[in-house]
N, C-alpha and C positions, 0 to 999 in steps of 0.2 A: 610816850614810851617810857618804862621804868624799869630801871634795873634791879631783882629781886633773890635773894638769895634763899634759894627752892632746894629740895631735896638731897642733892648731893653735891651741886654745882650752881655757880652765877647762871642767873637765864635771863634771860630780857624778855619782855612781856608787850609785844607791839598791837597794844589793843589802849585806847582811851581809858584814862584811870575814868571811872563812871559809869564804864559802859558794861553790859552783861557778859560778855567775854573777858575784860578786865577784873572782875569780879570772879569768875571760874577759876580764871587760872589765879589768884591768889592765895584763893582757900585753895587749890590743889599744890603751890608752891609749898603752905605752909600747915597741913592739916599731918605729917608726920615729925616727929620730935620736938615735939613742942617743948617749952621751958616752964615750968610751975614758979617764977618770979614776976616781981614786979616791975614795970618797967616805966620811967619818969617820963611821961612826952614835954614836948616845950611846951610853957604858959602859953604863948601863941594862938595854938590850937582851941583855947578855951573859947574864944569867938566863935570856931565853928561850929564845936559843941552845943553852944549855947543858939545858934542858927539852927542846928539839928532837932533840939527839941519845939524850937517853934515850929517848925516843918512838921513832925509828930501830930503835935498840936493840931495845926492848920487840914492835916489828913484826916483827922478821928472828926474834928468839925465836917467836914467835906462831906466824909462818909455819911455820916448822920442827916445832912441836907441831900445828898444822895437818895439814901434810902427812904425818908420823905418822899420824895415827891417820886419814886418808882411803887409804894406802896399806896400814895392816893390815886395816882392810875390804874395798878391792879383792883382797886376797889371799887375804882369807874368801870370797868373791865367787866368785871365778873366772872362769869363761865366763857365769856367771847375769848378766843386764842388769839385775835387779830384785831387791830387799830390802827386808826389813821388818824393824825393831829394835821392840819395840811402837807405836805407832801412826807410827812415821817410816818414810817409804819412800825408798829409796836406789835412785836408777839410776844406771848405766853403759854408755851406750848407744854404739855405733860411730857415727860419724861421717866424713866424706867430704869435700874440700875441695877443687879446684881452683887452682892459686894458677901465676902466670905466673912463667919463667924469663927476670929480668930482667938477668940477667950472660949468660946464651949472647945474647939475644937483643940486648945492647950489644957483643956479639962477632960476630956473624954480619951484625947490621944496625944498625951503627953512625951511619949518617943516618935511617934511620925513627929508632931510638929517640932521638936529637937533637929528631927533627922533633915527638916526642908527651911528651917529658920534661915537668916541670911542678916549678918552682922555688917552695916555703915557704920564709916564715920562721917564725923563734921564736926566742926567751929562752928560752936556757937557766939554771937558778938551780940553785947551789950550795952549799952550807953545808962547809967544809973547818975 
């Protein structure tokens, strides 16, 4: 539990810092009035940091042995949708999606798509 100072008032945020709800509610604590300064964390923190990018690291690795070895079984596969390695079953199944062309359609109808636009925010976070 962490106590955060959100919106207009102290809140308390009874979610595990780490966990996907502790994460919501922070960028929702802190995604209005933000401050355009700098702000010194303790050296401290430099260990985590420095934890953090190996993690990075260790994920883009991951990913990569990952996708290995999902695309040398799609290649044993073939046109087959369906596998079985002993009791693991593997599909591959085609799939179909719809999805709207939102650049012709800001090019052909440049006031409807004004008129149905839909403006978010967010924080974005970086670690450089």
């Amino acid at each position: 539990m962490m106590r955060l100072l959100g919106k207009s008032k102290e809140e308390k945020i009874n979610a595990p810092v780490g966990s996907a709800e502790y994460g919501r509610l922070v960028k929702e604590a802190y995604i209005d009035n933000t401050i355009n300064e700098a702000k010194f964390l303790s050296d401290d923190l430099y260990d985590s940091i420095s934890r953090h990018d190996e993690i990075i690291d260790a994920i883009s690795k991951l990913k990569v042995e990952k996708d290995i070895i999902e695309h040398t079984i799609m290649g044993l596969m073939k046109e087959n949708e369906i596998a079985y390695i002993k009791e693991r079953k593997i599909t591959w199944k085609k799939t179909s999606r719809v999805s709207f062309d939102t650049k012709l359609f800001k090019l052909e109808e440049p006031e409807l798509y004004e008129k149905y636009c839909r403006v978010s925010n967010n924080r974005l976070f970086k670690i450089k």
